[in-house]
C-alpha positions as CSV (number, residue, x, y, z in Angstrom):
1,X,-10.6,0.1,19.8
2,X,-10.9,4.1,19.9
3,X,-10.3,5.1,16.3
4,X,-7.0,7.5,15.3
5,X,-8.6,10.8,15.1
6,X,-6.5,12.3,12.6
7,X,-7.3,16.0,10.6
8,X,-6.3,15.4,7.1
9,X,-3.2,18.1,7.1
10,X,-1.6,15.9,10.2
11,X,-1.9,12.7,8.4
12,X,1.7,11.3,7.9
13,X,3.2,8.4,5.7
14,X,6.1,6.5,7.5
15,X,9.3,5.9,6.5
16,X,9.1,2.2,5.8
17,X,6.0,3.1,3.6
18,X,8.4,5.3,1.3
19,X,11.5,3.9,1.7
20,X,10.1,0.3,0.4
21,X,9.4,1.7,-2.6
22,X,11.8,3.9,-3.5
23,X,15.1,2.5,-2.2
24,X,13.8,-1.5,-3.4
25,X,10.3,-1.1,-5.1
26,X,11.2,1.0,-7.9
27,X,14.7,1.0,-6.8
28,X,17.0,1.0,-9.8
29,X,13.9,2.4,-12.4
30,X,15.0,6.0,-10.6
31,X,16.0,8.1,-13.3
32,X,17.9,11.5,-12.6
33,X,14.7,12.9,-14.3
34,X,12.6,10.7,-11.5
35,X,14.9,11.4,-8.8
36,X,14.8,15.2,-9.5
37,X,10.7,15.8,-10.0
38,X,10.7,14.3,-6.4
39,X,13.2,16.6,-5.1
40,X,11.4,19.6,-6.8
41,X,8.1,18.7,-4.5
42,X,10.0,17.7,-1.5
43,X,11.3,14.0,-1.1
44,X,15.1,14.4,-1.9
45,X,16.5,10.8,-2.8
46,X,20.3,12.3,-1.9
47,X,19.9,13.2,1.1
48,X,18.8,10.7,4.2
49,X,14.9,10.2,4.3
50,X,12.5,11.7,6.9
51,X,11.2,9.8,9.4
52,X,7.2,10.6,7.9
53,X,6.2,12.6,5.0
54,X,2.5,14.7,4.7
55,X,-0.3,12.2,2.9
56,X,-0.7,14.7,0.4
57,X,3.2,14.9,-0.7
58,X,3.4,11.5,-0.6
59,X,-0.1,10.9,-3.0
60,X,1.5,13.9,-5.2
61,X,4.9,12.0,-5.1
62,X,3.2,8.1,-6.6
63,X,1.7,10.3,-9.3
64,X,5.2,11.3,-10.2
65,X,6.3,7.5,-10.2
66,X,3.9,6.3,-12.2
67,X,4.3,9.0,-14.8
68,X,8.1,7.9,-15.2
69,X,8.6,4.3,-14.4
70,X,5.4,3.3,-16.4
71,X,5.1,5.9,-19.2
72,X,2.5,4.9,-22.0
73,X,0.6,2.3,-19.2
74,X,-3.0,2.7,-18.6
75,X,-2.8,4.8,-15.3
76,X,-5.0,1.6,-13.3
77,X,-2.2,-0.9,-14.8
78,X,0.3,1.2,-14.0
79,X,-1.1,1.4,-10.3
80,X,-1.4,-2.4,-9.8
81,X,2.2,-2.6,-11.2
82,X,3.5,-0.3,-8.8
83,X,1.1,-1.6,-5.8
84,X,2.9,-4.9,-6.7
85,X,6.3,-3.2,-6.4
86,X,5.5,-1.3,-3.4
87,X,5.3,-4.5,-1.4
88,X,7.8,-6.1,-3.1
89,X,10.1,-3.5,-2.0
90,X,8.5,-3.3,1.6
91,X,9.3,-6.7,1.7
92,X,12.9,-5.8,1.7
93,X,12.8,-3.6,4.3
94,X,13.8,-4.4,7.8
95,X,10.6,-4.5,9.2
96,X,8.8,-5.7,5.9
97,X,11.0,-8.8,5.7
98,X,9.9,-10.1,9.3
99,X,6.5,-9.0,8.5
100,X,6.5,-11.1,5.2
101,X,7.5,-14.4,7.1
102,X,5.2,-13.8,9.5
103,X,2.4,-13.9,6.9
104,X,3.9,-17.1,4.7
105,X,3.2,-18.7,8.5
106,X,0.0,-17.1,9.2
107,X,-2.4,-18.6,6.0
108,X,-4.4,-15.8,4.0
109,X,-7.2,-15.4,6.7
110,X,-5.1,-14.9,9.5
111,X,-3.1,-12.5,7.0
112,X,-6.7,-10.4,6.4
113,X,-6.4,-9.7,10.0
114,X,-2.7,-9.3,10.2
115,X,-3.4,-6.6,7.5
116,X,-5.1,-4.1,9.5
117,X,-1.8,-3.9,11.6
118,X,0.3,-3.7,8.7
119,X,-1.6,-0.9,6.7
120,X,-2.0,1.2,10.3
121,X,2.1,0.7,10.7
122,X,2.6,2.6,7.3
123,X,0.9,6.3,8.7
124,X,-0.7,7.6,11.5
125,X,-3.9,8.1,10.5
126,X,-5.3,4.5,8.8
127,X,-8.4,2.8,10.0
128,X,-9.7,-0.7,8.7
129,X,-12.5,-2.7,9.8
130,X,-13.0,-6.5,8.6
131,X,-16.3,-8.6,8.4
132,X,-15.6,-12.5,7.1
133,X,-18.7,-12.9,5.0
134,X,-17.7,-16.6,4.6
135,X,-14.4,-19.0,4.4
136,X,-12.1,-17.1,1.8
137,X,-14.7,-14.4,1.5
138,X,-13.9,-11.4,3.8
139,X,-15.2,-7.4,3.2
140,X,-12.8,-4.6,4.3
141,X,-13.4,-1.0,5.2
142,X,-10.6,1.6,4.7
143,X,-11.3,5.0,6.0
144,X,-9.6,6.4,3.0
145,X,-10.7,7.2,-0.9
146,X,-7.3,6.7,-2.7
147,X,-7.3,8.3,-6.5
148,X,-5.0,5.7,-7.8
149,X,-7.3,2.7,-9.8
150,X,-6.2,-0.7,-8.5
151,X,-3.4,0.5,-6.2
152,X,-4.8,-0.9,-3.0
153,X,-6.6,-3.7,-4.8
154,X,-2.9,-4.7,-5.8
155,X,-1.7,-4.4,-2.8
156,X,-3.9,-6.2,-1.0
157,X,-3.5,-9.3,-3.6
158,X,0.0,-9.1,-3.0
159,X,-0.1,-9.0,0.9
160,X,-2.4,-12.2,0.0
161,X,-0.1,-13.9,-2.7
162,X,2.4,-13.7,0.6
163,X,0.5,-15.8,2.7
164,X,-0.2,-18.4,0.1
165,X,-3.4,-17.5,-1.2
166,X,-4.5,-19.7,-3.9
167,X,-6.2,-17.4,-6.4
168,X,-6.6,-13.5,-4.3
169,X,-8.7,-11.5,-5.4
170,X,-9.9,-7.9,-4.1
171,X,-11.7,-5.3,-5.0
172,X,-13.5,-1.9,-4.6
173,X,-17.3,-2.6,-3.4
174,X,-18.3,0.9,-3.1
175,X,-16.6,4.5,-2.1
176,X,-18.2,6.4,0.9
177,X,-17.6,9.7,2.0
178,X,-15.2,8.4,4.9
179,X,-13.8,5.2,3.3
180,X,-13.9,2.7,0.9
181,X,-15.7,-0.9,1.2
182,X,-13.0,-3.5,-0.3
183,X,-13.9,-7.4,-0.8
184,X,-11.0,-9.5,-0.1
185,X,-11.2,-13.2,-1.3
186,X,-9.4,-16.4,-2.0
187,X,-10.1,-20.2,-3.2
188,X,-9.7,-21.9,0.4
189,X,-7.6,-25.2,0.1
């Protein structure tokens, strides 16, 4: 598979991505304050979203969440909460809800693989790469270096927790200039 050669000013978050976590994620935890600091940068609640938004609004835009839905958290629990919320929220979503039966029927390591689908659905730029080091035991590379502690870990847990994972677990191996190196694992039943 050719990879999605994307310059960093083009890459675009989809509408699913931002409407899961604003409409149902965080949904009623929008404050007027909330709901205005996004407007000032760009993402006006009132008003119907866009189809995509720019990576960098959107990045700028969860930095703004967590400062008002989890004020006083440590900023890596604060992530992980709102990771957790994110795909909550997804899951609400018209294509999130299909997508989330899918992976209750799918098992977790035919959900590792369904997970490269589901994170390149959210943009237009995301590349991931799997290795199974062993049963349960899988490592994951994300072309992208995300400056939010335990946000994808979260996420990926949660995708996991979805399929029935006993136990998930993931988390960063190492950053590289291009990606980070994720490992993904689970107690098999």
């Amino acid at each position: 598979m050719k990879p999605r050669e994307v310059k960093p000013e083009d890459r675009r978050v989809f509408l699913q991505v931002v409407e899961g976590l604003l409409r149902h994620g965080v949904g009623e935890r929008v404050t007027p304050r909330l709901r205005e600091r996004l407007r000032q940068v760009g993402l006006d609640l009132d008003r119907p979203l866009l189809p995509a938004y720019p990576v960098s609004q959107w990045m700028y835009c969860l930095h703004i969440i967590l400062e008002e839905v989890y004020p006083g958290v440590p900023r890596e629990e604060g992530f992980r909460l709102l990771a957790a919320h994110h795909v909550e929220g997804y899951g609400q979503t018209l294509v999130g809800r299909a997508m989330m039966r899918l992976l209750r029927l799918l098992g977790p390591k035919r959900t590792v693989r369904q997970m490269v689908q589901a994170l390149r659905g959210g943009d237009n730029y995301t590349e991931v790469r799997l290795k199974e080091l062993e049963p349960g035991l899988w490592e994951m590379w994300m072309n992208s270096v995300l400056d939010m502690p335990g946000y994808a870990e979260a996420l990926f847990v949660s995708f996991l927790r979805a399929s029935g994972a006993v136990e998930p677990h993931a988390a960063i191996v190492r950053r590289e200039e291009e990606g980070t190196v994720y490992v993904l694992r689970w107690k098999e039943r």
